[in-house]
C-alpha positions as CSV (number, residue, x, y, z in Angstrom):
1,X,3.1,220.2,40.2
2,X,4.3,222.4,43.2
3,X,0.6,223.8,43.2
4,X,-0.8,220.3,44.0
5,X,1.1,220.5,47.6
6,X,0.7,223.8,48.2
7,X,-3.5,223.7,48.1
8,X,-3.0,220.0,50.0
9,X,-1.5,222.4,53.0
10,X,2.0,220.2,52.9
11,X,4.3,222.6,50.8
12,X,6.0,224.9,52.8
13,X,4.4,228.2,54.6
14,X,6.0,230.6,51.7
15,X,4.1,228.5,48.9
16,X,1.0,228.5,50.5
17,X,1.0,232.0,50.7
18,X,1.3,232.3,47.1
19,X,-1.4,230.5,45.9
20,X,-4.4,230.9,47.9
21,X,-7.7,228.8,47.1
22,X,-10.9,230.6,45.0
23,X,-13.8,231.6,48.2
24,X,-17.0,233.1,46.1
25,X,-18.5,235.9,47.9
26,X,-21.3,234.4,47.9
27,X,-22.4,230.5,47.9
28,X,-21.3,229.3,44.6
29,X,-21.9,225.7,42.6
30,X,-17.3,226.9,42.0
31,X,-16.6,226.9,45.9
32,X,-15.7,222.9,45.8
33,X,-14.0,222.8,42.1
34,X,-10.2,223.5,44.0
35,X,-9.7,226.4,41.8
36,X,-7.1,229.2,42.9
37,X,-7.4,232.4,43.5
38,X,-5.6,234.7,40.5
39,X,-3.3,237.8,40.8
40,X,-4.7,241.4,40.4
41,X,-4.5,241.9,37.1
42,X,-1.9,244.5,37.3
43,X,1.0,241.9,38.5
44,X,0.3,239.7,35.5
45,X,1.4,242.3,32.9
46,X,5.4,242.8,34.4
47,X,5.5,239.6,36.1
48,X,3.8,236.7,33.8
49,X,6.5,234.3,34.6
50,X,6.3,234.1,38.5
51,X,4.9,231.0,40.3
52,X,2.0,233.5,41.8
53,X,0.5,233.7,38.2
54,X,1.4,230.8,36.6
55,X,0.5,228.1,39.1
56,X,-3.2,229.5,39.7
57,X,-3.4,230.3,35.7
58,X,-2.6,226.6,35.2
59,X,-3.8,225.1,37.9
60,X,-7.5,226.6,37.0
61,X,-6.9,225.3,33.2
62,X,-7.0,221.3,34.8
63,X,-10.2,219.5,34.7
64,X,-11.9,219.6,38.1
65,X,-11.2,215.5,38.3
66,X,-7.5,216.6,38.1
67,X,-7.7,219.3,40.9
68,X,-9.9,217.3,43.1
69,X,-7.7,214.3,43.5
70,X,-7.2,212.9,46.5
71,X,-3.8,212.2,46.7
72,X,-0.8,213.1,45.3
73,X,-0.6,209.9,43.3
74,X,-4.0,209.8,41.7
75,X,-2.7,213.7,41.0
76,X,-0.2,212.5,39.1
77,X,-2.0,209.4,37.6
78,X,-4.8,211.8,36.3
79,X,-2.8,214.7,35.4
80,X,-0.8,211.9,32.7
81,X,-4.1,210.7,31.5
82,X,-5.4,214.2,30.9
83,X,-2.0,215.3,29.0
84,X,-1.6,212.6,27.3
């Protein structure tokens, strides 16, 4: 759930420079799905439990209706319905 604010732009400055949105490149159809950018392989190996690798490993496991919500309710109201 902390990744939801932190892509929004309204969690503070030392989240958002963790997770950092997915820019193709080049022009993809993936630009718009919200995913997040993942850690260099490298960091994942000694350091699988940080909030650097888990929140864009999750956060890129959600349906693209889930990531795409507008607000932080329908996040939440989608995010149940997907779960459960």
């Amino acid at each position: 759930m902390e990744a939801y604010p932190a892509v929004k732009g309204t969690a503070p400055a030392y989240l958002r420079k963790i997770v950092r949105p997915y820019t193709p490149a080049r022009p993809l159809c993936s630009a718009t799905s919200g995913r997040l950018m993942p850690p260099p392989l490298w960091s994942c190996t000694s350091r699988s439990r940080l909030l650097s690798v888990l929140a864009p490993r999750c956060w890129n496991d959600l349906p693209v209706e889930v990531r795409t919500a507008e607000t932080l309710a329908t996040f939440k109201r989608r995010l149940k319905a997907h779960l459960f």
